[in-house]
C-alpha positions as CSV (number, residue, x, y, z in Angstrom):
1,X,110.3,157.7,102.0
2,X,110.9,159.3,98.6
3,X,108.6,162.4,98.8
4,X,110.3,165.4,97.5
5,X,107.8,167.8,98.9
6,X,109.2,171.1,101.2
7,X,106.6,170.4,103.2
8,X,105.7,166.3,103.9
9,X,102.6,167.6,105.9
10,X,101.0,168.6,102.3
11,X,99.0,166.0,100.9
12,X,99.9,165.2,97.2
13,X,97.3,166.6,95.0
14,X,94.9,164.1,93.8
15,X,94.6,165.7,90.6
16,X,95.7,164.0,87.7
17,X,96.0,165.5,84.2
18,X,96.2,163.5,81.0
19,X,97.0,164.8,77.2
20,X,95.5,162.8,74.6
21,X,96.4,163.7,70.9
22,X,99.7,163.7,69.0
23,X,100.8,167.1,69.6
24,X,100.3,170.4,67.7
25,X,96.6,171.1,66.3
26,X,97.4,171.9,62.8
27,X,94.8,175.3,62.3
28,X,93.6,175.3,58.2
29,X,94.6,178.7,56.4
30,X,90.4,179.0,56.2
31,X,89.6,178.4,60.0
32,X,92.8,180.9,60.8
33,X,91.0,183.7,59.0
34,X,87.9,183.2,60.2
35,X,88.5,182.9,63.7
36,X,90.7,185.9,63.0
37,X,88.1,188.1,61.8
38,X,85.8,187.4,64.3
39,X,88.1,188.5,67.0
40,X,88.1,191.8,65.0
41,X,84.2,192.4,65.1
42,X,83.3,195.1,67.1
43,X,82.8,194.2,70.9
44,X,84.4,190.6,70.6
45,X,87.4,189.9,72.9
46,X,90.3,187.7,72.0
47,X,90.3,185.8,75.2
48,X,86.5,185.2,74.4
49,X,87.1,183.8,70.9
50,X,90.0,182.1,71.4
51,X,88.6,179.7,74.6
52,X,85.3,179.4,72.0
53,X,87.2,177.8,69.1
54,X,90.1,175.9,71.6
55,X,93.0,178.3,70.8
56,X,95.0,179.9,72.7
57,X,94.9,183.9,72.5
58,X,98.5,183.9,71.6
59,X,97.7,182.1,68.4
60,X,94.6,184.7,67.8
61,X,96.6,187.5,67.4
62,X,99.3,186.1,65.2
63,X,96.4,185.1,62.5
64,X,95.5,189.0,63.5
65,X,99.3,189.9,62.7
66,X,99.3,188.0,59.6
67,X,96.5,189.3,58.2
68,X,97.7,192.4,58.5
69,X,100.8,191.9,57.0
70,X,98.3,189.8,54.3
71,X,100.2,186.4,55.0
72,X,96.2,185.8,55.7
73,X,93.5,186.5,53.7
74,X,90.5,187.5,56.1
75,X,86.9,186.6,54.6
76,X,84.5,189.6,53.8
77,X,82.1,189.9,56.0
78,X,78.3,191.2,54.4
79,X,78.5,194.7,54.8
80,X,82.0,195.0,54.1
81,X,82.6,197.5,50.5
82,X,84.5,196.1,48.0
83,X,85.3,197.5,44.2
84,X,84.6,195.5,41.2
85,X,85.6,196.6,37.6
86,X,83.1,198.0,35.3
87,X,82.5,195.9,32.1
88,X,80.8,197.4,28.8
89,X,78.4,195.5,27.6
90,X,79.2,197.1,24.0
91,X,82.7,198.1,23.7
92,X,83.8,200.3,20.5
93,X,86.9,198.9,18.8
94,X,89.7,200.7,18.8
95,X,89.9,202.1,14.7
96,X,86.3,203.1,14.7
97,X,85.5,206.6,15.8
98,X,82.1,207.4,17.4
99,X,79.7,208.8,15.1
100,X,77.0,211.6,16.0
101,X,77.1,214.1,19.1
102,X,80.2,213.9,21.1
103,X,78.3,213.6,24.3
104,X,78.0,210.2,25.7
105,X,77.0,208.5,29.1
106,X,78.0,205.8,31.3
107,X,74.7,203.4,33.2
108,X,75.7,201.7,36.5
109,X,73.1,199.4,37.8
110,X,73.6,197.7,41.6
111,X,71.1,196.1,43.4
112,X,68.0,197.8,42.4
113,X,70.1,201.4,42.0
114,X,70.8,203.3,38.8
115,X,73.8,205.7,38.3
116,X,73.7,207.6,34.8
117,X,77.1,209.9,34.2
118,X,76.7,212.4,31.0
119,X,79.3,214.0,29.2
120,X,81.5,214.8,26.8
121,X,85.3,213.7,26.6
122,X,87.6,213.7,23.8
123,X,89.5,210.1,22.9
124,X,92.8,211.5,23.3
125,X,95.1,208.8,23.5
């Protein structure tokens, strides 16, 4: 009898277990980040996200590493704050000297709110 088992009153398992595919899932950069970022939402567990998307929680927190390190670029989520650069709608060149009161004001407008800054500032260069 060839049975290698210890024990040869041990039945062999009747479980059989069969891999389809050609090896390593290749993971997009995209995919990666989000899967990443929501394992960083507050309450989620790694284990949790990774079994949802059919990683492993190994591979979870090296996109988490990465991103860190920014090797990853992470979407923003909604209610994530973010700067933008102000642009002037009407921009004085750079020879011509304001004329009038040297007070002047800057408008921001952002969703529906209004910031107006007044003052007066010297164009020391």
């Amino acid at each position: 009898m060839d049975d290698h088992s210890d024990d040869i009153r041990r039945p062999l398992s009747p479980r059989i277990e069969v891999y389809a595919g050609a090896g390593r899932k290749r993971w997009p950069d995209d995919l990666k980040a989000r899967i990443a970022a929501e394992s960083l939402e507050p309450g989620a567990i790694v284990t949790d996200v990774a079994r949802r998307h059919g990683c492993r929680p190994q591979q979870v927190h090296d996109w988490r590493r990465r991103a860190r390190l920014g090797q990853l670029v992470l979407p923003a989520s909604a209610d994530t704050l973010s700067f933008v650069p102000v642009v002037s709608e009407s921009a004085l060149p750079a020879a011509t000297e304001p004329t009038g009161s040297p007070e002047s004001s800057i408008t921001v407008e952002l969703l529906g709110a209004r910031v107006e800054v007044r003052g007066t500032g010297t164009r020391d260069a």
